[in-house]
mmCIF file as gemmi writes it, N, C-alpha and C atoms, coordinates in Angstrom:
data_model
loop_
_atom_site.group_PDB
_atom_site.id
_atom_site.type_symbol
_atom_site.label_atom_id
_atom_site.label_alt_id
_atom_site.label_comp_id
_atom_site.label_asym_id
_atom_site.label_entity_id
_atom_site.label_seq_id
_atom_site.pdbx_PDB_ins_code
_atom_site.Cartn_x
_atom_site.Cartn_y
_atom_site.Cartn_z
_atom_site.occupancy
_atom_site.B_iso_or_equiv
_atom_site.pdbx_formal_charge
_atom_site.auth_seq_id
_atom_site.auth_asym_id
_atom_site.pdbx_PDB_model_num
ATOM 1 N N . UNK Axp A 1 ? 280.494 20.356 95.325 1 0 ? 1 A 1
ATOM 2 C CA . UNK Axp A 1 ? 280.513 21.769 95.677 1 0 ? 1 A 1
ATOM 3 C C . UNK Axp A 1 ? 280.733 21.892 97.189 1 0 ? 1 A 1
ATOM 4 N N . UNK Axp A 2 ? 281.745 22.769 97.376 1 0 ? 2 A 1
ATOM 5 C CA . UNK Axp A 2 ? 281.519 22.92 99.002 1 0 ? 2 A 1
ATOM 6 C C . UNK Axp A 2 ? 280.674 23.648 99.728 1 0 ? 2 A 1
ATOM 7 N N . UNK Axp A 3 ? 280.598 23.083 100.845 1 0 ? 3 A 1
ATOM 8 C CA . UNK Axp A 3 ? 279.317 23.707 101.947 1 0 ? 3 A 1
ATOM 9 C C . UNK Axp A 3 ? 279.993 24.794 102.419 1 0 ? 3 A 1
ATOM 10 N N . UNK Axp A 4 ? 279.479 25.326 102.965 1 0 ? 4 A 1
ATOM 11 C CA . UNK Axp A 4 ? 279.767 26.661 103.922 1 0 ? 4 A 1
ATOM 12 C C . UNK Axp A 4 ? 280.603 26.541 104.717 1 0 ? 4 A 1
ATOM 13 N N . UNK Axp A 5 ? 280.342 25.389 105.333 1 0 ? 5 A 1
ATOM 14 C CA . UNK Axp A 5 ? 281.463 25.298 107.003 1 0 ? 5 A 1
ATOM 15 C C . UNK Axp A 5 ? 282.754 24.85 105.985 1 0 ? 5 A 1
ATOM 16 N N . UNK Axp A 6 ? 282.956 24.246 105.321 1 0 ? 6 A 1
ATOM 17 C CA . UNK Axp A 6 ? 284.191 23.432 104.399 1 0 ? 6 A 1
ATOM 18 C C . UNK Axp A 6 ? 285.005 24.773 103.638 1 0 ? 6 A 1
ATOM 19 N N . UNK Axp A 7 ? 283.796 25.517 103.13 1 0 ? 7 A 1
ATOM 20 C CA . UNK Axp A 7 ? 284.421 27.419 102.969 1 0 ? 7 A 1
ATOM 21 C C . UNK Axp A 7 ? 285.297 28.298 104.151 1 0 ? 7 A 1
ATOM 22 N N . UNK Axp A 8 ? 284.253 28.329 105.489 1 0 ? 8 A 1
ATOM 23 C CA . UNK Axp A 8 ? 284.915 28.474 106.276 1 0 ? 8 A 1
ATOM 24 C C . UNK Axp A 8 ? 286.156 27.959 106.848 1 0 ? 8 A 1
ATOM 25 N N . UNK Axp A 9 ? 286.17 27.122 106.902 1 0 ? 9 A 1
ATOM 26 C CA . UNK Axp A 9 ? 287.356 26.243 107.547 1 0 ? 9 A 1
ATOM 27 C C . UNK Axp A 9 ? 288.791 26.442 106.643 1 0 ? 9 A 1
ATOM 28 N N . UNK Axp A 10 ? 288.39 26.394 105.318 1 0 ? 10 A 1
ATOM 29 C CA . UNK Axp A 10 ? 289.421 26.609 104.472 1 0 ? 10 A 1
ATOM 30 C C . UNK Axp A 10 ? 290.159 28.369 104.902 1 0 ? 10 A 1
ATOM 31 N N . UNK Axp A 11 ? 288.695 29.043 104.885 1 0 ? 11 A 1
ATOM 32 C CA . UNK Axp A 11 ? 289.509 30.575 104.863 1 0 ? 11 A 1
ATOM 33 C C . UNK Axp A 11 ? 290.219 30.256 106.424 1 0 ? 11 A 1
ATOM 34 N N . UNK Axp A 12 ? 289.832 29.78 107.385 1 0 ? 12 A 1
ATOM 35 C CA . UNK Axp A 12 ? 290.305 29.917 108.378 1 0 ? 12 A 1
ATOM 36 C C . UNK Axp A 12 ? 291.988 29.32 108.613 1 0 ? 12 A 1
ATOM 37 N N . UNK Axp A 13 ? 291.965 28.061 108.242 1 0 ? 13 A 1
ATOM 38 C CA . UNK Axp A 13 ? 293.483 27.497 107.755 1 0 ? 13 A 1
ATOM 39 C C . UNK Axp A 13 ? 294.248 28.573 107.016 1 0 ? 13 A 1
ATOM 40 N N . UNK Axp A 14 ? 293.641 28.998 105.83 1 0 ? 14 A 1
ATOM 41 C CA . UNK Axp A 14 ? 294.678 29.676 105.135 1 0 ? 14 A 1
ATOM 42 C C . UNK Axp A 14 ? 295.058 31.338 105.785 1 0 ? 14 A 1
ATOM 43 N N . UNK Axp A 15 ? 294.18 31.796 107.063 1 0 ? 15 A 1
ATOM 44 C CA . UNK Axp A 15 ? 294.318 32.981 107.615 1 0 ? 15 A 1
ATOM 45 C C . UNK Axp A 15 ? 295.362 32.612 108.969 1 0 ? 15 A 1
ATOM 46 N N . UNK Axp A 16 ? 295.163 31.502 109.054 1 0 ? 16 A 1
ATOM 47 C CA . UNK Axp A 16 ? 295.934 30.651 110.454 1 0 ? 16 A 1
ATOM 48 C C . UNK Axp A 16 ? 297.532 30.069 110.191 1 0 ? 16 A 1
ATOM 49 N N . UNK Axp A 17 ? 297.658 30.241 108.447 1 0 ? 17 A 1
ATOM 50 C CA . UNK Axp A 17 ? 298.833 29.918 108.097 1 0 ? 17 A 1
ATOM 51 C C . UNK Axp A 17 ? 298.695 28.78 107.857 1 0 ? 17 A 1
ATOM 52 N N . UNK Axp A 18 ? 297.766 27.657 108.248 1 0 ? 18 A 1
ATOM 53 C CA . UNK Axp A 18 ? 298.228 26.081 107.402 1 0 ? 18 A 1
ATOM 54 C C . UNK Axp A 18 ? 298.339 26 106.35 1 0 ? 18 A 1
ATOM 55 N N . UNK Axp A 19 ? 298.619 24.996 105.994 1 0 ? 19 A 1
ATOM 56 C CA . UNK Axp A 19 ? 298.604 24.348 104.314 1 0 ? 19 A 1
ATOM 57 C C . UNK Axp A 19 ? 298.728 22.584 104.536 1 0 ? 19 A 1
ATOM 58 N N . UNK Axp A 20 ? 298.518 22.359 103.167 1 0 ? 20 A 1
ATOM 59 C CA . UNK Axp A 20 ? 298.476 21.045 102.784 1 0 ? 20 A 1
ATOM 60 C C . UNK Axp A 20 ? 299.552 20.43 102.567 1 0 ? 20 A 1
ATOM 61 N N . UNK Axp A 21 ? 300.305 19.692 102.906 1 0 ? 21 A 1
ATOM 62 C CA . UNK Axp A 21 ? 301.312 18.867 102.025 1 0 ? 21 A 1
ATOM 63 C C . UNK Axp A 21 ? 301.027 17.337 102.046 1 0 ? 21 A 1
ATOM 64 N N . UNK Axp A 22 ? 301.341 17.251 100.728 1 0 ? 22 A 1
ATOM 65 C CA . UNK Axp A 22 ? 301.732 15.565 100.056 1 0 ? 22 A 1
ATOM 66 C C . UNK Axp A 22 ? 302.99 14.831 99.966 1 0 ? 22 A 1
ATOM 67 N N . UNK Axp A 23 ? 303.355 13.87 100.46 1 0 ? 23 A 1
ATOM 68 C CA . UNK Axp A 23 ? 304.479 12.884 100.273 1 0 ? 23 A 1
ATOM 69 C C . UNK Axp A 23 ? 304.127 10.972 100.402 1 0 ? 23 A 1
ATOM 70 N N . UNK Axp A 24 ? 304.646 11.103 99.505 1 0 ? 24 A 1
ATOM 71 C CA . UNK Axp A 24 ? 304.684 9.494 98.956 1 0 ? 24 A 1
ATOM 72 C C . UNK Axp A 24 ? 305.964 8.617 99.646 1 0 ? 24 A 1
ATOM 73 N N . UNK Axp A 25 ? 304.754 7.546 100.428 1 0 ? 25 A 1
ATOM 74 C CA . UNK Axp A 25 ? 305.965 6.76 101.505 1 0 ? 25 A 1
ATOM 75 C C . UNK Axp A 25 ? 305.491 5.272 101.728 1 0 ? 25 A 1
ATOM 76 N N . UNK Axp A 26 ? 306.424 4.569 101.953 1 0 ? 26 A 1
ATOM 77 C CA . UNK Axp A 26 ? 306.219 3.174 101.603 1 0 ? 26 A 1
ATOM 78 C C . UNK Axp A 26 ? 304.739 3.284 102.503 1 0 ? 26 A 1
ATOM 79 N N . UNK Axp A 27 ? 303.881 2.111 102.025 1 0 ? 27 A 1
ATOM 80 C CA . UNK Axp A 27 ? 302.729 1.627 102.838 1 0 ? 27 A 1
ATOM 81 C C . UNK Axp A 27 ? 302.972 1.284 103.877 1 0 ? 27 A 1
ATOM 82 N N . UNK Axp A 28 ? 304.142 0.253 104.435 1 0 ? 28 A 1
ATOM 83 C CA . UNK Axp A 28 ? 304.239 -0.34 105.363 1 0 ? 28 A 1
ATOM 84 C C . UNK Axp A 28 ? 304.569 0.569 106.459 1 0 ? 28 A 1
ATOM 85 N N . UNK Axp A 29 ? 305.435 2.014 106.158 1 0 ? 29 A 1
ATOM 86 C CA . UNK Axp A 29 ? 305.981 2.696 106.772 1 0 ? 29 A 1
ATOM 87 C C . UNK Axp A 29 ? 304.986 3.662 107.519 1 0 ? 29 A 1
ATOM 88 N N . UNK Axp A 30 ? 303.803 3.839 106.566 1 0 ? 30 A 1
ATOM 89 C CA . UNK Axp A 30 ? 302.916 4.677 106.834 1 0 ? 30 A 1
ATOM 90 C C . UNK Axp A 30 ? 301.813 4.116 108.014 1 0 ? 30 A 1
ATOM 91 N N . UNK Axp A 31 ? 301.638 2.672 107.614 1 0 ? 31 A 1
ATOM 92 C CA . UNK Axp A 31 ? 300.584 2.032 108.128 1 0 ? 31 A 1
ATOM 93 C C . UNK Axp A 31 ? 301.457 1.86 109.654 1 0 ? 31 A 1
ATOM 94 N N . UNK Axp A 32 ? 302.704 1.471 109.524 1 0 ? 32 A 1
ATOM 95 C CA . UNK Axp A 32 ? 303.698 1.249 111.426 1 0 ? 32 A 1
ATOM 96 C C . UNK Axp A 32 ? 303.239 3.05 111.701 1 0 ? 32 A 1
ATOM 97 N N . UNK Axp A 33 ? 303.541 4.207 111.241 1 0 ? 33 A 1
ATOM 98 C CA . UNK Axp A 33 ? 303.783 5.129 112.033 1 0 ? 33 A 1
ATOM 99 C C . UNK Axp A 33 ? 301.972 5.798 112.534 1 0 ? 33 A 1
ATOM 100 N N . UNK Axp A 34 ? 301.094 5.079 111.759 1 0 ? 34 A 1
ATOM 101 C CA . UNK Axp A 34 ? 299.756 5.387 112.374 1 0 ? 34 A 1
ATOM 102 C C . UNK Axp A 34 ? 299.559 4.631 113.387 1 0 ? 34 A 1
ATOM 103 N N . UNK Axp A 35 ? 299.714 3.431 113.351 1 0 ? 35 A 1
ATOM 104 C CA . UNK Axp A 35 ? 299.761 2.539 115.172 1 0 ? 35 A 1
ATOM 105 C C . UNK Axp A 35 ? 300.384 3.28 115.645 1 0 ? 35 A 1
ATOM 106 N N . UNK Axp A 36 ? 301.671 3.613 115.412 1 0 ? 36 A 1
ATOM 107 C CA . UNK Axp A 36 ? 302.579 4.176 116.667 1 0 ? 36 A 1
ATOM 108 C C . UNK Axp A 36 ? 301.788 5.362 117.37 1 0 ? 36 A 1
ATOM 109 N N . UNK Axp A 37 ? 301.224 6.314 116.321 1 0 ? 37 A 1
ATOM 110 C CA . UNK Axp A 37 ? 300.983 7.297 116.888 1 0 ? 37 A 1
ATOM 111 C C . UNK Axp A 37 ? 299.115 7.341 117.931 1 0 ? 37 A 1
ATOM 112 N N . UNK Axp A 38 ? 298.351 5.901 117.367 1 0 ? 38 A 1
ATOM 113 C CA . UNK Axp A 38 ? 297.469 5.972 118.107 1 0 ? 38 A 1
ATOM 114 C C . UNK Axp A 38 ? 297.953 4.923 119.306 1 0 ? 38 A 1
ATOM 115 N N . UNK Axp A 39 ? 298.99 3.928 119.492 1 0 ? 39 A 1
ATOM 116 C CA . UNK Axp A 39 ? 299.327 3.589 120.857 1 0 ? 39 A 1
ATOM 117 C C . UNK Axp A 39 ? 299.84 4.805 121.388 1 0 ? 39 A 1
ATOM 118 N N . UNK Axp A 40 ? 300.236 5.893 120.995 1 0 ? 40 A 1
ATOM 119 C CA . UNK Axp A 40 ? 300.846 6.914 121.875 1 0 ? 40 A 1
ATOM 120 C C . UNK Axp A 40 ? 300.155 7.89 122.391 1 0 ? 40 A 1
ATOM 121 N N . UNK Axp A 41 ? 298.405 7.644 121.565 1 0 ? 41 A 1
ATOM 122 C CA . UNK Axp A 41 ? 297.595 8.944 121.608 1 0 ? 41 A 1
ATOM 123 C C . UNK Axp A 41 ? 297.592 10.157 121.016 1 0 ? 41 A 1
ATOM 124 N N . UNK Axp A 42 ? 298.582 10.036 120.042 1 0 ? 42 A 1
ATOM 125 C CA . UNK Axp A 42 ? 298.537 11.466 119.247 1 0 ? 42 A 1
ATOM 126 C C . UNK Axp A 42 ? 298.416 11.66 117.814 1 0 ? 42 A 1
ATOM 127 N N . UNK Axp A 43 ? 298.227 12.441 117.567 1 0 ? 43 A 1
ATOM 128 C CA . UNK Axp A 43 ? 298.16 12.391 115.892 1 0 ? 43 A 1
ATOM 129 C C . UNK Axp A 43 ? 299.193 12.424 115.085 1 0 ? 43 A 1
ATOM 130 N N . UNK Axp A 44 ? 298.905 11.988 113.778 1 0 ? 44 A 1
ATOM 131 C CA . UNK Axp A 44 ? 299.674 11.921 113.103 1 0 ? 44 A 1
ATOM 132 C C . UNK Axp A 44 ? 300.29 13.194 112.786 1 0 ? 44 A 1
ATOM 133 N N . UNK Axp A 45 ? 299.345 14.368 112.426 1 0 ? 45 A 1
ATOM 134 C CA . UNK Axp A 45 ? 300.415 15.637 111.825 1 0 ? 45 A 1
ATOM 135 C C . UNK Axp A 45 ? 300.545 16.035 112.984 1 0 ? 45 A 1
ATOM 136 N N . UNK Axp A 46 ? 300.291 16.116 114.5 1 0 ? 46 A 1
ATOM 137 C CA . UNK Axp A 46 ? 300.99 16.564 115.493 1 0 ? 46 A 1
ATOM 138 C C . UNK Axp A 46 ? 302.17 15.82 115.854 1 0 ? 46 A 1
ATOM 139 N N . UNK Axp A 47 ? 302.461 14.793 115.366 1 0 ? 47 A 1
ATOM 140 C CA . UNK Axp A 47 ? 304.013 13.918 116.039 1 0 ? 47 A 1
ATOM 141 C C . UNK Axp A 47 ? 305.153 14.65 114.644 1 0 ? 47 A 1
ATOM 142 N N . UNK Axp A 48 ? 304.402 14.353 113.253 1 0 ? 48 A 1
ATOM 143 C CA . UNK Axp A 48 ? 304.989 14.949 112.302 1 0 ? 48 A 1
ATOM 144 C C . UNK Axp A 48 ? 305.844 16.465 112.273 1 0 ? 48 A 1
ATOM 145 N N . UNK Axp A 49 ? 304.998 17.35 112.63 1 0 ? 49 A 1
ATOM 146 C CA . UNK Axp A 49 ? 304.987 18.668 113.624 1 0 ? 49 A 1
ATOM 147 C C . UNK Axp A 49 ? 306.252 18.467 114.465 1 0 ? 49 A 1
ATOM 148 N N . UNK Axp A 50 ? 305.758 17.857 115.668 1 0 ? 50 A 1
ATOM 149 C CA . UNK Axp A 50 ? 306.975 18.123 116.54 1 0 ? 50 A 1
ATOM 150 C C . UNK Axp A 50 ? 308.464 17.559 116.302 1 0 ? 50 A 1
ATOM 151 N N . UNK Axp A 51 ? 308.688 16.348 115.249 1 0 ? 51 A 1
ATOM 152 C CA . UNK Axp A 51 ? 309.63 15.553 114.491 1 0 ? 51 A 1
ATOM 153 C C . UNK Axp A 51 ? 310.487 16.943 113.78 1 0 ? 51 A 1
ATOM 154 N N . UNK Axp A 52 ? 309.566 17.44 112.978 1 0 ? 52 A 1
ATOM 155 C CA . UNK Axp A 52 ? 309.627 18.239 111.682 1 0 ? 52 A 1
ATOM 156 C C . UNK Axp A 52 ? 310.733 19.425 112.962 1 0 ? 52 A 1
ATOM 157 N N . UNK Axp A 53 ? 310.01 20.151 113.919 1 0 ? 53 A 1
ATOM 158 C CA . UNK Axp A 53 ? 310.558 21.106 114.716 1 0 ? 53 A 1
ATOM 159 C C . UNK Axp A 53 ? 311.764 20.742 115.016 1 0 ? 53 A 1
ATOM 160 N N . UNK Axp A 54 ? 312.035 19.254 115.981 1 0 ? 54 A 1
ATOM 161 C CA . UNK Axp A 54 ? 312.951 18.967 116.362 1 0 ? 54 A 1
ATOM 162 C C . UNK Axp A 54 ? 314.29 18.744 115.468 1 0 ? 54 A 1
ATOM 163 N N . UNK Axp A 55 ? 313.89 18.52 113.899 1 0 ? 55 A 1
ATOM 164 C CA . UNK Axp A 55 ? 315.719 18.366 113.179 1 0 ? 55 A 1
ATOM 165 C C . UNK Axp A 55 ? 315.774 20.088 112.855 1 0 ? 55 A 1
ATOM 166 N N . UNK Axp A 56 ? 314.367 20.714 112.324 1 0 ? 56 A 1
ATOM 167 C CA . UNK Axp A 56 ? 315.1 21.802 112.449 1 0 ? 56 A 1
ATOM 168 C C . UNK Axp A 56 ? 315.73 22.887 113.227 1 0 ? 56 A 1
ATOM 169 N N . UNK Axp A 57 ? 315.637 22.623 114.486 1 0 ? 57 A 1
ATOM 170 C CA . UNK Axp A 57 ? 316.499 22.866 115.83 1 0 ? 57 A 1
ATOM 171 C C . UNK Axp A 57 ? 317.587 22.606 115.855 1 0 ? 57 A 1
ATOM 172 N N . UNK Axp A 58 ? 317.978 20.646 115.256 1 0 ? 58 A 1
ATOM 173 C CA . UNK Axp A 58 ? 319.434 20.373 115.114 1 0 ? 58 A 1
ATOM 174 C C . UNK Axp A 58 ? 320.07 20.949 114.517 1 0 ? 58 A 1
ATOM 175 N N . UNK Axp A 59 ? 319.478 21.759 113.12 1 0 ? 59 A 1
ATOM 176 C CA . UNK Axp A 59 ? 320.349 22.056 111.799 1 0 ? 59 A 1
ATOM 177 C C . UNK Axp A 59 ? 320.396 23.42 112.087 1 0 ? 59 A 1
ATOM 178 N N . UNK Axp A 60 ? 319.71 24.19 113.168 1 0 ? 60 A 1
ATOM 179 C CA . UNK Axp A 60 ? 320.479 25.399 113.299 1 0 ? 60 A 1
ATOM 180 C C . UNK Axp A 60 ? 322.21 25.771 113.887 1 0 ? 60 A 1
């Protein structure tokens, strides 16, 4: 059952516009791009994020 703050947090994401997504990717691929992103200091859905921004910039 969820707690309160886990309630909150949810309404707050979904008032903030996030969401969840799932994708299935080799292990090896997954496990290189989490080093990469903690030798670089950043997170994973923030590099994802700015990746994600940058092709759709190209494809305009």
């Amino acid at each position: 059952m969820p707690t309160a703050q886990t309630k909150a947090t949810e309404k707050w994401q979904k008032k903030a516009g996030y969401m969840t997504k799932g994708f299935k990717l080799k292990r090896e691929l997954a496990d290189e791009f989490k080093e990469a992103c903690e030798k670089a200091g950043v997170s994973q859905a923030a590099q994802i994020s700015k990746m994600m921004r940058e092709f759709i910039d190209e494809q305009k």
